[in-house]
C-alpha positions in Angstrom: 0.0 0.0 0.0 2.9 2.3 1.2 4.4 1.8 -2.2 1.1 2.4 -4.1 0.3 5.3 -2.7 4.5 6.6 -2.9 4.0 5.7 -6.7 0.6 7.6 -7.0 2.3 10.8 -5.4 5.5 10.9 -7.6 3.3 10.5 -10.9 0.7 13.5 -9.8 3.7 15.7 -8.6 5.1 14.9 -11.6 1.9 15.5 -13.8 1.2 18.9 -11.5 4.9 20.3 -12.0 4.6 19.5 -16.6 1.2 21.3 -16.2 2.8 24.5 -14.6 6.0 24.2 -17.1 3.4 24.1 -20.0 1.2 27.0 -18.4 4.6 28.6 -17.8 5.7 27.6 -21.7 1.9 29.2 -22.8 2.2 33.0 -21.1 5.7 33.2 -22.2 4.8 32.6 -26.2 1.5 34.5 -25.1 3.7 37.6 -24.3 6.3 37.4 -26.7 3.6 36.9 -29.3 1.4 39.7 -27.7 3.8 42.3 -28.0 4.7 41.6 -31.6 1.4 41.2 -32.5 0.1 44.6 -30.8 2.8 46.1 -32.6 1.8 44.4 -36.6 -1.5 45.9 -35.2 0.0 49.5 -35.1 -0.9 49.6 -31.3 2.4 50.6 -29.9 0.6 51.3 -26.4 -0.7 47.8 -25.8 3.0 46.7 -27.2 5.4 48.4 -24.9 2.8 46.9 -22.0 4.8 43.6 -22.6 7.5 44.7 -21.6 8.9 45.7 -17.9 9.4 49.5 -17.3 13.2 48.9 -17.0 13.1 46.4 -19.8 16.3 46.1 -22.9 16.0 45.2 -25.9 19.0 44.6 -28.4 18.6 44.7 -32.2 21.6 43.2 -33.9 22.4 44.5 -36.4 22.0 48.0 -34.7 18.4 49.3 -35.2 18.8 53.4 -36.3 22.1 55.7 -35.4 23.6 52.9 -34.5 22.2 52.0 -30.9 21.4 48.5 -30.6 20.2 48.3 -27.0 17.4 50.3 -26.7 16.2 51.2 -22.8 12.8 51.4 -21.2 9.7 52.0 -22.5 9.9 55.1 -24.4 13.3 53.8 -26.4 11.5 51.0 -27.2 8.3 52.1 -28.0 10.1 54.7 -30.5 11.5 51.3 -32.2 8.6 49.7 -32.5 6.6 52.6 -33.7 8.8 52.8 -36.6 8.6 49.3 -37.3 5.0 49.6 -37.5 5.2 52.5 -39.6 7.2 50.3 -42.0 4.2 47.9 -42.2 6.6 45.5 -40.2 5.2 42.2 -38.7 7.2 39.6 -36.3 5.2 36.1 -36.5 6.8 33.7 -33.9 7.3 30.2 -34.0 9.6 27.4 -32.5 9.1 28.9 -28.9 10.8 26.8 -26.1 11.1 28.1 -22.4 13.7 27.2 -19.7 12.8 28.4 -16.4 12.1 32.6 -17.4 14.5 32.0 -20.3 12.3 32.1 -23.7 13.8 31.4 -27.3 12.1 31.3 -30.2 12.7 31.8 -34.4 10.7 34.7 -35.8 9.7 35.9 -39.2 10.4 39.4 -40.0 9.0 41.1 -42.7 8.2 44.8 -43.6 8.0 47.4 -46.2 12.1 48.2 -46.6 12.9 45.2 -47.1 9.9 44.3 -49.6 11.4 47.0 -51.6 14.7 45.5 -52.0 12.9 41.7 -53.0 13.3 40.6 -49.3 9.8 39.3 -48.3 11.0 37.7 -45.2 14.2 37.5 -43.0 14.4 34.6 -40.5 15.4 35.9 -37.5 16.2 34.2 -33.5 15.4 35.8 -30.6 16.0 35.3 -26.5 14.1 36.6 -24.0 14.1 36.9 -20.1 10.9 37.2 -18.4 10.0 38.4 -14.8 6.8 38.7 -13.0 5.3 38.0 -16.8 7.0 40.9 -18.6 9.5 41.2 -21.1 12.9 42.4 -18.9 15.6 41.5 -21.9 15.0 40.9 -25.1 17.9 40.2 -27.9 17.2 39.6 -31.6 19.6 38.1 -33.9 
């Protein structure tokens, strides 16, 4: 009996701890998705809510003038403004999640680079999450 119910404990703990890892794996593709998607949208507002108010993000290559680590909310929604003026959209796939750590491929496409034939640049990214925001966030 003592083994049964041992046995019966280890397989719901178990169960329990892949059900909050894949609830964990679900918000973290919900936000990373969210903010990209807000931004296709236009909605830079709703965007920069994904991410924390101390949040970096790093665009390499560099983004504009050269700055490829853009800082807090304001930087960052100025980046992602002009990406939405470009007619730019981000669609992520391939997302995997260790602990806060997200990584994921992404699929970048907008209007300067339709005009030079490029429909759509594959692209990686890494992200650190904490208390469900975006705190670091690195494409490459």
């Amino acid at each position: 009996m003592y083994r049964f119910l041992a046995t019966t404990m280890a397989v719901m703990t178990f169960c329990a701890g892949t059900a909050v890892a894949e609830d964990y794996a679900a918000a973290g593709e919900s936000v990373i998705s969210g903010a990209f998607s807000a931004m296709g949208a236009g909605d830079i507002q709703a965007a920069v809510k994904f991410f924390a108010p101390d949040a970096v993000y790093v665009a390499i290559p560099a983004p504009w003038d050269g700055k490829a680590a853009l800082v807090g909310p304001d930087e960052i929604g100025a980046w992602l403004g002009f990406l939405a003026d470009d007619n730019s959209t981000i669609v992520i796939h391939d997302v995997k999640v260790d602990g806060n750590r997200i990584t994921f491929g992404g699929d970048f496409a907008g209007d300067h680079f339709r005009k030079q034939g490029i429909d759509v640049i594959p692209m990686d990214g890494v992200a650190i999450l904490k208390d469900g925001l975006i705190q670091g966030l690195m494409w490459y």
